[in-house]
C-alpha positions as CSV (number, residue, x, y, z in Angstrom):
1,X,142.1,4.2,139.0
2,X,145.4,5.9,138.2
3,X,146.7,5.6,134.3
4,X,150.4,6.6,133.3
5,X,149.8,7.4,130.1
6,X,147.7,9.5,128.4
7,X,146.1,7.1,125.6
8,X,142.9,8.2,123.9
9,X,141.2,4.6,123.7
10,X,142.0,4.0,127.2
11,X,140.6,7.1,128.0
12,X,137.6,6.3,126.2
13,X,136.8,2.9,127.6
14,X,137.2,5.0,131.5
15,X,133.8,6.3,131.4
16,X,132.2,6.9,134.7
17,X,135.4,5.6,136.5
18,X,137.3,8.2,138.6
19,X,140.2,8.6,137.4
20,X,144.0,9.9,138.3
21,X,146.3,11.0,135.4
22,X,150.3,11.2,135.2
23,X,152.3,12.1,132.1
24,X,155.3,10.4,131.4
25,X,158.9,11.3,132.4
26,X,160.1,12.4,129.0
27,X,157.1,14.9,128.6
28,X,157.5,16.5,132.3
29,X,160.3,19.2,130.9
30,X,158.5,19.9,127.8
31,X,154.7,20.4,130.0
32,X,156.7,22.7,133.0
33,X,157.9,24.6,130.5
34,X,155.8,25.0,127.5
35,X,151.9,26.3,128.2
36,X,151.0,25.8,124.9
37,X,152.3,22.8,125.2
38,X,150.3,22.2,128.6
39,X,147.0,23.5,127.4
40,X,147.1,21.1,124.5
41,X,147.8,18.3,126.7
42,X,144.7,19.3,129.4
43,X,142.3,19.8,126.1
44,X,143.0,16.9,124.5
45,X,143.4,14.4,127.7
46,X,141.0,16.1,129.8
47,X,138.5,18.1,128.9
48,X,138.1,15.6,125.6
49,X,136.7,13.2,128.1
50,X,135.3,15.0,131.0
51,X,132.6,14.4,132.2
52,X,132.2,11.3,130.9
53,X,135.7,10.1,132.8
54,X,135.3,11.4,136.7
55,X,138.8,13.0,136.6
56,X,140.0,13.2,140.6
57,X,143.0,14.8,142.3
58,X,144.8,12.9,144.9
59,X,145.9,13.3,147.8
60,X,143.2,15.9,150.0
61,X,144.5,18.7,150.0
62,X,143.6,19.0,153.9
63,X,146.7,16.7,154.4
64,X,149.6,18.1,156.9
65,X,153.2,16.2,157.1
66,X,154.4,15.1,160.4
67,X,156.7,17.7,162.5
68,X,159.5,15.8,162.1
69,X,159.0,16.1,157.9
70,X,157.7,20.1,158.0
71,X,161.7,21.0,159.2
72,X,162.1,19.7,155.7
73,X,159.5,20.4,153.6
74,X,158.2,23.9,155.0
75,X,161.2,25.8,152.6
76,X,160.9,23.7,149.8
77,X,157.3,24.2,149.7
78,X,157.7,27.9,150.6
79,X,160.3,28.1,147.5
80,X,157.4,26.3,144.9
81,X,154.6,28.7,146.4
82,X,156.9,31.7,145.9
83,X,157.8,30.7,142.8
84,X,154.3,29.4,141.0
85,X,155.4,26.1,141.4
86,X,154.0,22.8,142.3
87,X,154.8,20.0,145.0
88,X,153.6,16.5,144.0
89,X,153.8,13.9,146.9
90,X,153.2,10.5,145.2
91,X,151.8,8.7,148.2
92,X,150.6,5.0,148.4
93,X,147.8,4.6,150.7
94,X,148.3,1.2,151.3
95,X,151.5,2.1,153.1
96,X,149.9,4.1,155.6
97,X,147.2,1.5,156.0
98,X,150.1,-1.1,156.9
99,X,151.7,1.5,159.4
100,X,148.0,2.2,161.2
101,X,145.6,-0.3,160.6
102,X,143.7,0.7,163.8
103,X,143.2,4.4,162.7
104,X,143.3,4.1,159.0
105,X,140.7,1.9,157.0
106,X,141.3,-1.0,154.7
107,X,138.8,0.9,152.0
108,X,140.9,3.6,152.1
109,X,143.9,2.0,151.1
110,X,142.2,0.5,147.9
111,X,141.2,4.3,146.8
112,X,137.7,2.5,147.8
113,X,137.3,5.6,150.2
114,X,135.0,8.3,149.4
115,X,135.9,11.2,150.8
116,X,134.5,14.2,150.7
């Protein structure tokens, strides 16, 4: 499950659920910029709940792009790593499912995938 917003009761009620986080718009600036401001937000959304919420990253990090996207991405990602920085691709699995159904599975396109 993937939640938007960091709400405590919701949090609560996710036990034993893995479980994707995003922060709203408004508070990307204010978290890129502020550690204090990050800490805060990783103590009291994350570490408050774990490990009673299953907190997951997504995607695998063993993911490549296709050639045709690396012409593109290779500097920006270059620039980010150089600079400390970090590259989140919100992908939709369900789109890739729809684009390979032969060579991608239905249970991975409903996050009901395990991978490991």
């Amino acid at each position: 499950m993937r939640i938007f917003d960091l709400n405590p009761p919701t949090l609560q009620a996710l036990s034993n659920i893995e479980l994707i986080i995003d922060v709203q718009n408004q508070d990307i600036q204010s978290l890129g910029n502020d550690i204090t401001a990050t800490t805060a937000c990783v103590e009291n959304n994350v570490l408050n709940y774990f490990p009673d919420v299953k907190f997951s990253s997504y995607p695998p990090s063993a993911g490549s792009f296709s050639k045709a996207a690396s012409s593109y991405l290779n500097p920006i990602i270059t620039f980010l790593a150089s600079n400390g920085s970090l590259l989140l691709d919100n992908v939709y699995p369900y789109f890739s499912y729809i684009g390979d159904t032969k060579d991608i599975s239905f249970g991975y396109a409903l996050f009901l995938l395990v991978l490991h």
